[in-house]
DOLUM-259432 format. One record per residue (C-alpha): y, x, z. Coordinates in nm, 3 decimals, padded with zeros to 5 digits. Example, Ala and Ser with C-alpha at 12.3 -4.5 7.8 and 13.67 -1.06 7.14 Angstrom:
R         v         u         w
R   -00.450    01.230    00.780
R   -00.106    01.367    00.714
//
This chain:
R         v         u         w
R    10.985    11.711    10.216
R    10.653    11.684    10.044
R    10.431    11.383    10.108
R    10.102    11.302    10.000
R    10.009    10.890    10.006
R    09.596    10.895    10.020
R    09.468    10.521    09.904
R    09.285    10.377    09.650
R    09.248    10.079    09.377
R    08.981    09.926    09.166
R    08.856    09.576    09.039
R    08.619    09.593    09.339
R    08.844    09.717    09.626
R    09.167    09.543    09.501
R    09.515    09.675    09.468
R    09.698    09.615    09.819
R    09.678    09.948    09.990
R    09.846    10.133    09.650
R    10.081    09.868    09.625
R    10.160    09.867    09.974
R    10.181    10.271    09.937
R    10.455    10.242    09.662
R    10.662    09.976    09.781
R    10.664    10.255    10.122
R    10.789    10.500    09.856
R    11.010    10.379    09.704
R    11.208    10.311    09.970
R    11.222    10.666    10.036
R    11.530    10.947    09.941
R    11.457    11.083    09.547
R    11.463    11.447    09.680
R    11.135    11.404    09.884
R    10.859    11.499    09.640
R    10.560    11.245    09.621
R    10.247    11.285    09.532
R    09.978    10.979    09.530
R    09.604    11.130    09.581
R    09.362    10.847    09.429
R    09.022    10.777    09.333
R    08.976    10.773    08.943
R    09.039    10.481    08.845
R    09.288    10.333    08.511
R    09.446    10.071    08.724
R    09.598    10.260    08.981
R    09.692    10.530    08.700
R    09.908    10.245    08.499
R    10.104    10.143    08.856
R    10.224    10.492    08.982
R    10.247    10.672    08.605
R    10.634    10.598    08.533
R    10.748    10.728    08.896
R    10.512    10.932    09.099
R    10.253    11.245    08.996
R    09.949    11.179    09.106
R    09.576    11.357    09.192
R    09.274    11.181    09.128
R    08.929    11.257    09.372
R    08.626    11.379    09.163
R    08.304    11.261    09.088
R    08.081    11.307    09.424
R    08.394    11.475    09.595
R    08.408    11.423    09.954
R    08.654    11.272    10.135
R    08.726    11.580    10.344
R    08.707    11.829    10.032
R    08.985    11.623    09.852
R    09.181    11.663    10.116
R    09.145    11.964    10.136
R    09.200    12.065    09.786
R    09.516    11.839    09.776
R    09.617    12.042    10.080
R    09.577    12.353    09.917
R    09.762    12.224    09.589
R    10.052    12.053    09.756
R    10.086    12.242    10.050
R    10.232    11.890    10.198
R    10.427    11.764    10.513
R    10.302    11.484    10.550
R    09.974    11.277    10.476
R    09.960    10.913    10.491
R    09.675    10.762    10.443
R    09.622    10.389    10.364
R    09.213    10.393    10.284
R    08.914    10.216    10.488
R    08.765    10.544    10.558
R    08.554    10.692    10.896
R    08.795    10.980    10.917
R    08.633    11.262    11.197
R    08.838    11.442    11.400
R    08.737    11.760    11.254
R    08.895    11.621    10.915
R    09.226    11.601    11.077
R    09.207    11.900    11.309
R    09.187    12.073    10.905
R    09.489    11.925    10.804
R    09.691    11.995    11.098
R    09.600    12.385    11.120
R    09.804    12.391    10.856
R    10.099    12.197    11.057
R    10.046    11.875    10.858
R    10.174    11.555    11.010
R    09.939    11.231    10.968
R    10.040    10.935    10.949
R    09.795    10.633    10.938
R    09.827    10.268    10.802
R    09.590    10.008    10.870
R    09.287    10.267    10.934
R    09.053    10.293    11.250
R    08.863    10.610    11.294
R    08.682    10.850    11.499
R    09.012    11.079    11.414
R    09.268    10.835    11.556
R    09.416    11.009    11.840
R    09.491    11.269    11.600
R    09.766    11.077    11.379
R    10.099    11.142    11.461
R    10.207    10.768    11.373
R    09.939    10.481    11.363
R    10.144    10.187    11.198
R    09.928    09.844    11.171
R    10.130    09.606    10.997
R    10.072    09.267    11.091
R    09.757    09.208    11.303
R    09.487    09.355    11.113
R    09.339    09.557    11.387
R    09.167    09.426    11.721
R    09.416    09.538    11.971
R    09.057    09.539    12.225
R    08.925    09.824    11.979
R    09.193    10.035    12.058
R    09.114    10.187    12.428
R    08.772    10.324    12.247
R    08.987    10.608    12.078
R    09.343    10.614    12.279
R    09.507    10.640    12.624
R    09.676    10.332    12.723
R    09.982    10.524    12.673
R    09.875    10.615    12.309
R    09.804    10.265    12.273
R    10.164    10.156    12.345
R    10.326    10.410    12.132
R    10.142    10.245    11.819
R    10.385    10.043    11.522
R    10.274    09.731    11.505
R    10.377    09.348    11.440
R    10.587    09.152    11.166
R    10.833    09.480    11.180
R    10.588    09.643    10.940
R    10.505    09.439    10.744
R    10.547    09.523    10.359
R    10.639    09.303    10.059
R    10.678    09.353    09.726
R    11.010    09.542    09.693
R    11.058    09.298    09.403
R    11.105    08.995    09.591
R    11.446    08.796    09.662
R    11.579    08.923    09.950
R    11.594    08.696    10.256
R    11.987    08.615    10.196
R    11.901    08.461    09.868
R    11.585    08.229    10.004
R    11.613    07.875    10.167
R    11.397    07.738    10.399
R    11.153    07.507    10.216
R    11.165    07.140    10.253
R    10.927    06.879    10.232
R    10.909    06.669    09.896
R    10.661    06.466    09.738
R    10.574    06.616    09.365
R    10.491    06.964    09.532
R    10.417    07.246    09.316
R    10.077    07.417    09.430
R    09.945    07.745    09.339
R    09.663    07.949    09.406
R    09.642    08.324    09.433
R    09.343    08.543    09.508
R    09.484    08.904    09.446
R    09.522    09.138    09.191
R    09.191    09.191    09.049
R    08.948    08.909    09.306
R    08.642    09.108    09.338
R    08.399    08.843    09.490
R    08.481    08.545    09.267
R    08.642    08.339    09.558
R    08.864    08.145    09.291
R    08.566    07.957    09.184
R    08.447    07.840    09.517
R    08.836    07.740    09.605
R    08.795    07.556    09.273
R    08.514    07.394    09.373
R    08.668    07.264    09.702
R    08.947    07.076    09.423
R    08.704    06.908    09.263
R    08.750    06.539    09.368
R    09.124    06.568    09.366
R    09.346    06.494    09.099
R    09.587    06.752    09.181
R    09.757    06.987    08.869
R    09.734    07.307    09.075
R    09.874    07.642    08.888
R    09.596    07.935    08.877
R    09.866    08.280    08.911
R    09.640    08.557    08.721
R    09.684    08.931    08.717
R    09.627    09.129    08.414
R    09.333    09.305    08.641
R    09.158    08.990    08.734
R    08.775    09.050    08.717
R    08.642    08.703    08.623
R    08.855    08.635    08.253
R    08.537    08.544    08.104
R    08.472    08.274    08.311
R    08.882    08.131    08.377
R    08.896    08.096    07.977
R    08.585    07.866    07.980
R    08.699    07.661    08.300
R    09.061    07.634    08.116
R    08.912    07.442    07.871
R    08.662    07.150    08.080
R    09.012    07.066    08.309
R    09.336    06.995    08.194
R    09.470    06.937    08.534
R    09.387    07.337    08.612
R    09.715    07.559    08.499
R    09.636    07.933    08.393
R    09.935    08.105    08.447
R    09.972    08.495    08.405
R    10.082    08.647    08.776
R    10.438    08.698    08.836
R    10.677    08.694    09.170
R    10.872    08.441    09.030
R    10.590    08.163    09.016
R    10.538    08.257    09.347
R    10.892    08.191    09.494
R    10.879    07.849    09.346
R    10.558    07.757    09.476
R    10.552    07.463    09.772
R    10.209    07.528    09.846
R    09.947    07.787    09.824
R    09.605    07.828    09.852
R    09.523    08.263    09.860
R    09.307    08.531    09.975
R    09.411    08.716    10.307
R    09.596    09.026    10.209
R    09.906    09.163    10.094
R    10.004    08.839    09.923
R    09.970    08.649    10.227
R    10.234    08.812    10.418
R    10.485    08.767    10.089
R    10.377    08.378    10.118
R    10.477    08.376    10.459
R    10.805    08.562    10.362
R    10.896    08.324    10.177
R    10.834    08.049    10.395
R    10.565    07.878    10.201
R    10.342    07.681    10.349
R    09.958    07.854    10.292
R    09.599    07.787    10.304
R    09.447    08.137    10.367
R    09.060    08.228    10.284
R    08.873    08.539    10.325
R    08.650    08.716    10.118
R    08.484    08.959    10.361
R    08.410    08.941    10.710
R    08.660    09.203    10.798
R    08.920    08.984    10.651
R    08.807    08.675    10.825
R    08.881    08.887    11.156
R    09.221    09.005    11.063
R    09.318    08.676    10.952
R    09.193    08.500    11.235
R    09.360    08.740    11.500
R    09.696    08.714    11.247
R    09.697    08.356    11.311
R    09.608    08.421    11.652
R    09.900    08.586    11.749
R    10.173    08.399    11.449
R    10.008    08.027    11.385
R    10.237    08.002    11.058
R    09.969    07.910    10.842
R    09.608    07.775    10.768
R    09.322    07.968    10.828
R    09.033    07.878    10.686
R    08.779    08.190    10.723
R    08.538    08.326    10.562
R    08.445    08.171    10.258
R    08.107    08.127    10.297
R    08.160    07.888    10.549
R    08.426    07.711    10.482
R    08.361    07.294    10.505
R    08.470    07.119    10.217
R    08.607    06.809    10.417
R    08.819    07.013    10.649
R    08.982    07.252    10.339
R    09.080    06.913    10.178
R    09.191    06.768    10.512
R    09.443    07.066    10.593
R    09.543    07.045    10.203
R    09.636    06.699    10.207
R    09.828    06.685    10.545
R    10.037    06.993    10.397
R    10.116    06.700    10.074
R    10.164    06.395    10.304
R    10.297    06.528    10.609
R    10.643    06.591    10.627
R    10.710    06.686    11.003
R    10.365    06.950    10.940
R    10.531    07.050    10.655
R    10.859    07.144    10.736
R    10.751    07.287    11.119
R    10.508    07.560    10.909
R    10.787    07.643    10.664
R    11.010    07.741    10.876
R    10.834    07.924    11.155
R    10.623    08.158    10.808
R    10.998    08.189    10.693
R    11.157    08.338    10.995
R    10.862    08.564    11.105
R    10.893    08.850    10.837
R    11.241    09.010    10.745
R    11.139    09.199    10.427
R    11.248    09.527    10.599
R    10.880    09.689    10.701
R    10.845    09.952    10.395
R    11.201    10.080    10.499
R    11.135    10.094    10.833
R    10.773    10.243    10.772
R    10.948    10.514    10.475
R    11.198    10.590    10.770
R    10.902    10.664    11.056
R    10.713    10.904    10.740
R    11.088    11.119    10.684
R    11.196    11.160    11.049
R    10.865    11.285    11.128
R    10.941    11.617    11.110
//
């Protein structure tokens, strides 16, 4: 089978919907031949370069006309498509004259009812925007949920993790994605301020503000650069990140997490997320986040035992690691 995964990566967009896309294949059987179609961009290059081939959209290309031409390369069976994009439903009618299956993840468009799966993993979608572009029987048919939810292949794998328990010298970390496009480690920062607290910074090699980190490494000894890695991570009691694809491998873990969003579109996702699962802390949008209540939540995650242990456990039992197989399985059997 040929498949095509359609996303993108940058400093400015981030690097979950690729990383989501590759953790998806490589769950899948070597003699299915992949092809990633990206935006230009070095980043994304250095991530799929050792395993995958890939085609990169040109300057002022459409979105339709790199489809196209990646249609007309390929020839594919499938298209998945993990991009914040307004597809049409003339796009897709285009792709499946030629008897292309579409599969969507995370994306809400005009071309919806089109897709032949719509998988939304986690809660990142209104379920109340849905009946504008499906049939309530559509609507059912959608994957959705903790089921599909992806973490980094890379991870322990649920057998090898234990619960968390409370203690008292707590190891706290903070996370805001690969590359942090709006700066929202500074204003988390800022939040810290009147607490002694050694807190461990976890920094990708991608990160957008290094300029800036080096000189606030210097003015605070109690503020630990570290360079990102999943192992960090899995030792971490507490964390403090950005809503995305880290958040869900925070609650698979089981650690207890402060969440913050960067963009308003985030804020909603993260809000319905906790909605629906109320395994951690949402705080919302940055922008109006109250200092008081951040440190509040903080310090009754450090002092609280019973609060402690009761959001450990429920994060740690809501996500079984198994979404990209399940997901790679949907994409194979399509057909």
């Amino acid at each position: 089978m040929k498949i095509i995964f359609r996303c993108d990566a940058s400093k400015d967009i981030g690097l979950g919907h690729l990383i989501r896309c590759l953790a998806i294949a490589d769950c899948m059987d070597t003699k299915n031949e992949i092809t990633f179609a990206l935006n230009k961009n070095n980043i994304a290059d250095e991530l799929i370069a050792e395993n995958y081939e890939s085609i990169n959209q040109k300057k002022d290309e459409s979105e339709l006309d790199f489809l196209l031409r990646v249609k007309e390369q390929i020839d594919p069976d499938v298209i998945v498509i993990d991009k914040k994009y307004n597809y049409k439903k003339k796009d897709f009618f285009k792709l499946k004259e030629s008897k292309i299956n579409v599969v969507l993840i995370d994306v809400l468009c005009e071309g919806l009812e089109l897709a032949d799966e719509i998988i939304i993993p986690g809660a990142f979608i209104d379920d109340n925007i849905f009946p504008k572009y499906l049939s309530s029987v559509r609507i059912k048919s959608i994957k959705k949920g903790p089921k599909y939810i992806i973490v980094n292949k890379n991870l322990p794998s649920k057998v090898d993790l234990d619960t968390k328990k409370f203690k008292h010298d707590k190891n706290i970390i903070i996370t805001v994605g690969g590359t942090d496009p709006s700066g929202v480690l500074f204003s988390i920062l800022s939040f810290l301020s009147d607490l002694e607290l050694d807190v461990s910074l976890l920094v990708g090699d991608h990160f957008k503000h290094k300029d800036k980190l080096i000189k606030l490494d210097k003015m605070n000894p109690c503020i630990h650069i570290v360079p990102f890695n999943l192992a960090k991570l899995v030792k971490a009691d507490i964390a403090i990140c950005t809503f995305g694809v880290t958040l869900y491998e925070l609650l698979y873990l089981g650690i207890p997490t402060i969440c913050i969003s960067h963009n308003e579109e985030n804020a909603l996702s993260s809000s319905k997320l906790v909605s629906k699962y109320p395994y951690f802390i949402d705080m919302g949008h940055i922008d109006h986040i109250n200092k008081s209540n951040f440190v509040k939540f903080l310090k009754r995650l450090i002092k609280d035992e019973d609060y402690y242990n009761n959001i450990a456990l429920n994060s740690f039992e809501l996500i079984d690691g198994n979404g990209a197989k399940r997901i790679a399985a949907l994409i194979t059997n399509i057909i």
